[in-house]
C-alpha positions in Angstrom: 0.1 -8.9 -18.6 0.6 -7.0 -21.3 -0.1 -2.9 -21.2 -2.8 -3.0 -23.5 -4.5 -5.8 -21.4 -3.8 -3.7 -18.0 -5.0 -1.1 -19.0 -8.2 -2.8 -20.5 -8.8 -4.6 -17.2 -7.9 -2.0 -14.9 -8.7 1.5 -16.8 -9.6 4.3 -17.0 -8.2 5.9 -14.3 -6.2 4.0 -11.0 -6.7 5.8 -7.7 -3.0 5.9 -5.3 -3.4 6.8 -1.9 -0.2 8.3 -0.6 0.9 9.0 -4.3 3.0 11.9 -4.0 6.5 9.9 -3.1 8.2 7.3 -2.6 6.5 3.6 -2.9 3.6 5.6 -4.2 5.1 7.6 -6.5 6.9 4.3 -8.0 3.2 2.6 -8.2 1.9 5.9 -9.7 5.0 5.7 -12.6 4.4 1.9 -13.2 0.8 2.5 -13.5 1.7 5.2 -16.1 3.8 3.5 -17.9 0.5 1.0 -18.3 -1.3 3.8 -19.7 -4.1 4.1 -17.4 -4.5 7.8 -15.8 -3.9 8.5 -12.6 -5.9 9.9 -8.9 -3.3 11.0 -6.4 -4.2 11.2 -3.3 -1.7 13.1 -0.7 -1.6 15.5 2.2 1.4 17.7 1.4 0.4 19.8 -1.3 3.4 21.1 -2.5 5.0 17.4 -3.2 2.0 16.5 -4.4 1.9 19.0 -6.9 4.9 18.5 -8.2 4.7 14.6 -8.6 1.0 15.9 -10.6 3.0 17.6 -12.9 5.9 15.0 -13.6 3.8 12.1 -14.6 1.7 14.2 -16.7 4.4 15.6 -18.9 6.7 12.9 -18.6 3.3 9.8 -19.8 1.1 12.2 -21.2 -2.0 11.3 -19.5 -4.2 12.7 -17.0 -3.0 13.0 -13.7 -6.1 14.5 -10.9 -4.4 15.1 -7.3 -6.5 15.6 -4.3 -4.9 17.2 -1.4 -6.4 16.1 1.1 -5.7 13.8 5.1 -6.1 10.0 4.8 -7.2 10.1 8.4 -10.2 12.1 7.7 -12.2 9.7 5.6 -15.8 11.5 5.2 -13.7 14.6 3.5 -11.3 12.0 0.9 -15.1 10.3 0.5 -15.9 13.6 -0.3 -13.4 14.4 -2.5 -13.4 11.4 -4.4 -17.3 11.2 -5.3 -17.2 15.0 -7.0 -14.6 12.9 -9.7 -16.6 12.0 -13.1 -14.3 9.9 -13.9 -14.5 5.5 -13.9 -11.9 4.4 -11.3 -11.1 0.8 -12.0 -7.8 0.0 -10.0 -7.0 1.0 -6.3 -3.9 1.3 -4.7 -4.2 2.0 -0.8 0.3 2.9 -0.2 -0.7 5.5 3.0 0.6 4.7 5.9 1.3 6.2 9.8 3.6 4.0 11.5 4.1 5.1 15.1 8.0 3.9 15.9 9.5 3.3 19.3 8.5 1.6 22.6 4.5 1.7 23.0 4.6 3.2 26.2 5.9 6.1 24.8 3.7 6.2 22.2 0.5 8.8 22.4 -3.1 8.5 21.9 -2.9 10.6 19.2 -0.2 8.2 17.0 -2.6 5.0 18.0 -5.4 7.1 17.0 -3.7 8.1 13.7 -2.2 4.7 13.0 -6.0 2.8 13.3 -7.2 6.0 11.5 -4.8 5.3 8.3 -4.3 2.2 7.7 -7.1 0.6 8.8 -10.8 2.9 8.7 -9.1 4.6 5.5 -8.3 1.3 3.2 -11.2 -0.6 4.2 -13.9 1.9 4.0 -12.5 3.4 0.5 -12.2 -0.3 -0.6 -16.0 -0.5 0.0 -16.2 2.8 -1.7 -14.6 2.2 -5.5 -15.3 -2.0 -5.2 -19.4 -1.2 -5.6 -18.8 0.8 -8.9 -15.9 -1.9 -9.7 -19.0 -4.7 -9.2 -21.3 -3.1 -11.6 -18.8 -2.5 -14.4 -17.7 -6.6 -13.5 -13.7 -5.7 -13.3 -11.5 -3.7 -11.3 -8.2 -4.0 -8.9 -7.6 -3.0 -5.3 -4.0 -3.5 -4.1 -3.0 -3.1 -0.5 -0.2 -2.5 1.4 0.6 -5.0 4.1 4.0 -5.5 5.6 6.2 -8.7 7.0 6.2 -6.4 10.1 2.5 -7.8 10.4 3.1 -11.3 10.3 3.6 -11.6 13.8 4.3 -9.4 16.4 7.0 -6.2 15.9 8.7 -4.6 18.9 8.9 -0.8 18.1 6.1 -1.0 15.5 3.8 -2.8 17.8 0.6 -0.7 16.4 2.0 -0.9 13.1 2.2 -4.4 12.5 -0.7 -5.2 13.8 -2.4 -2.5 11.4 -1.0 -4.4 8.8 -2.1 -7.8 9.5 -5.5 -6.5 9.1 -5.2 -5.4 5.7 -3.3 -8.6 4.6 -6.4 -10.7 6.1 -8.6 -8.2 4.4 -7.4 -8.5 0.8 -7.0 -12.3 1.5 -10.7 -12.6 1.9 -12.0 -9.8 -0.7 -9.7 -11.8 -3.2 -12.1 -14.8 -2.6 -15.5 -12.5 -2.7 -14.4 -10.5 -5.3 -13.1 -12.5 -7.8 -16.4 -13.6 -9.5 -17.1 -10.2 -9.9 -13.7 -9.8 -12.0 -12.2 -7.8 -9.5 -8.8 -9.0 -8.3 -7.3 -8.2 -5.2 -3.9 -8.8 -3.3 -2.0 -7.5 -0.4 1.8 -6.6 -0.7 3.3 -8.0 2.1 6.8 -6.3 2.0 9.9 -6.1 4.1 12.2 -2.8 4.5 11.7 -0.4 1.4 14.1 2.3 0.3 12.0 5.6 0.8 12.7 8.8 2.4 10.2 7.5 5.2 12.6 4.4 6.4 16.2 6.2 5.3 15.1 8.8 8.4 14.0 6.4 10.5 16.7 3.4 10.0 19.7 5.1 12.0 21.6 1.6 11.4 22.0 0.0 7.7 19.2 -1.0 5.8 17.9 -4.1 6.7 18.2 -7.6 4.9 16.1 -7.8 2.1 15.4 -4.3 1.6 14.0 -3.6 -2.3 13.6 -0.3 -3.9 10.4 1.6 -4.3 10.7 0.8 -7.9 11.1 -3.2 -7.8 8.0 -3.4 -4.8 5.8 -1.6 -7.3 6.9 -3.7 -10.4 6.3 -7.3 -8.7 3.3 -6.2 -6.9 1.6 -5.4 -9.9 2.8 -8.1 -12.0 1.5 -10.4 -9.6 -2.2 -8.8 -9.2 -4.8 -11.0 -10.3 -2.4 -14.0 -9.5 -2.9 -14.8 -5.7 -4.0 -13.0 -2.8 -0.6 -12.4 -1.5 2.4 -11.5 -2.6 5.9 -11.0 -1.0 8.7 -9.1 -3.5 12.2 -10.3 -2.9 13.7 -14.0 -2.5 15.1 -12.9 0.4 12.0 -11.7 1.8 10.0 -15.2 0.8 12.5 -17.0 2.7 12.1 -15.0 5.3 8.0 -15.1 6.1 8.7 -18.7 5.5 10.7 -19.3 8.2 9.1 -17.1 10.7 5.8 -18.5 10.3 5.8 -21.9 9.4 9.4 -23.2 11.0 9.6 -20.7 14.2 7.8 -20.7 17.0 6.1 -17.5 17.2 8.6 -17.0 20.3 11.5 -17.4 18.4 9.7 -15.3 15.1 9.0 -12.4 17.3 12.6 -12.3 18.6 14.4 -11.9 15.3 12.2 -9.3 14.5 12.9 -7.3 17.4 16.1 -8.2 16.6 16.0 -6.4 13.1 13.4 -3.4 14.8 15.8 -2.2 17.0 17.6 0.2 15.7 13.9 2.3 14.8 13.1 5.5 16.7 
């Protein structure tokens, strides 16, 4: 799609939840580059600042950032319904993944983890797709991961968080399409952000893509199918885990590749 069609489908302005960095900040530059202006949502203020400040000098648009906990939903609702401005593209990157055994995991993480990437995407989903109804056009991207295709040892919450948003955008794609809304889940293996560097004490996993190639493919494929899944290695990989593997053998090599997390 060209720019001037993305940002005519998509525009004015494209609202990033966990914008202020890595995966999000790559969506949030890609989106720029589109033209469209930009809502960044984050909770560290001073990164998010500073990523504000970037786009808008570097693309010359208008960049808004919200400072605000992804976990508390009633205060980002909030927030975001003060905004005069028409948000026509959502991208839902936050994420709290709780890593290491669940039994060591606290109530507080779970809490957190259901909180995030769960309540947050699917309530500000029904939030920006009623205004994205009436103008007939709009997009709503969210994160999934091939953590949540079946079950994840060490990111046991996680994964199964994820699942639900890929089942989500699978059947909002369906709904929402005669409204001219597209929708698709990003289903993506390891990505090379500050988040899994620190958390990946061994090398990076097979198939691992940049922050900058996940963004790019994810939003060349929006408005093409429900799902998408960057990286050839990646495809091969969902394909053999869920459709030739048992789901016995398919959890196995993934706690196979999860178990140098902590």
């Amino acid at each position: 799609m060209k720019n001037s069609q993305f940002k005519e489908k998509y525009g004015q302005y494209a609202l990033i939840a966990g914008g202020s960095d890595g995966l999000g900040y790559a969506f949030a530059e890609a989106i720029a580059l589109r033209g469209l202006n930009l809502i960044l949502i984050a909770r560290q203020e001073t990164r998010l600042k500073a990523a504000a400040a970037k786009l808008k000098e570097k693309y010359k648009i208008d960049v808004i950032s919200i400072v605000a906990d992804l976990a508390d939903y009633e205060n980002v609702k909030k927030l975001i319904s003060r905004l005069d401005v028409s948000i026509g593209l959502l991208i839902y990157n936050a994420a709290f993944a709780p890593i290491g055994l669940f039994e060591k995991t606290s109530e507080d993480h779970l809490v957190l983890a259901t909180e995030i990437n769960v309540k947050a995407p699917l309530l500000l989903t029904k939030l920006l797709s009623e205004r994205m109804i009436q103008q007939k056009r709009g997009g709503i991207v969210l994160m999934s991961s091939l953590a949540g295709g079946q079950g994840s040892p060490k990111l046991a919450a996680y994964a199964a968080t994820k699942s639900f948003n890929a089942i989500l955008a699978e059947g909002l794609w369906k709904e929402l399409k005669p409204h001219g809304i597209d929708v698709i889940a990003c289903c993506a293996g390891a990505i090379l952000t500050p988040g899994y560097q620190q958390a990946e004490k061994t090398k990076p996993a097979p198939g691992t893509l940049s922050a900058e190639k996940v963004a790019y493919k994810t939003l060349e494929a929006l408005g093409k199918g429900p799902i998408i899944i960057p990286g050839v290695i990646n495809k091969i990989g969902r394909f053999i885990l869920t459709r030739l593997l048992s789901r016995k053998a398919a959890i196995g090599i993934m706690s196979k590749n999860t178990g140098g997390l902590s």
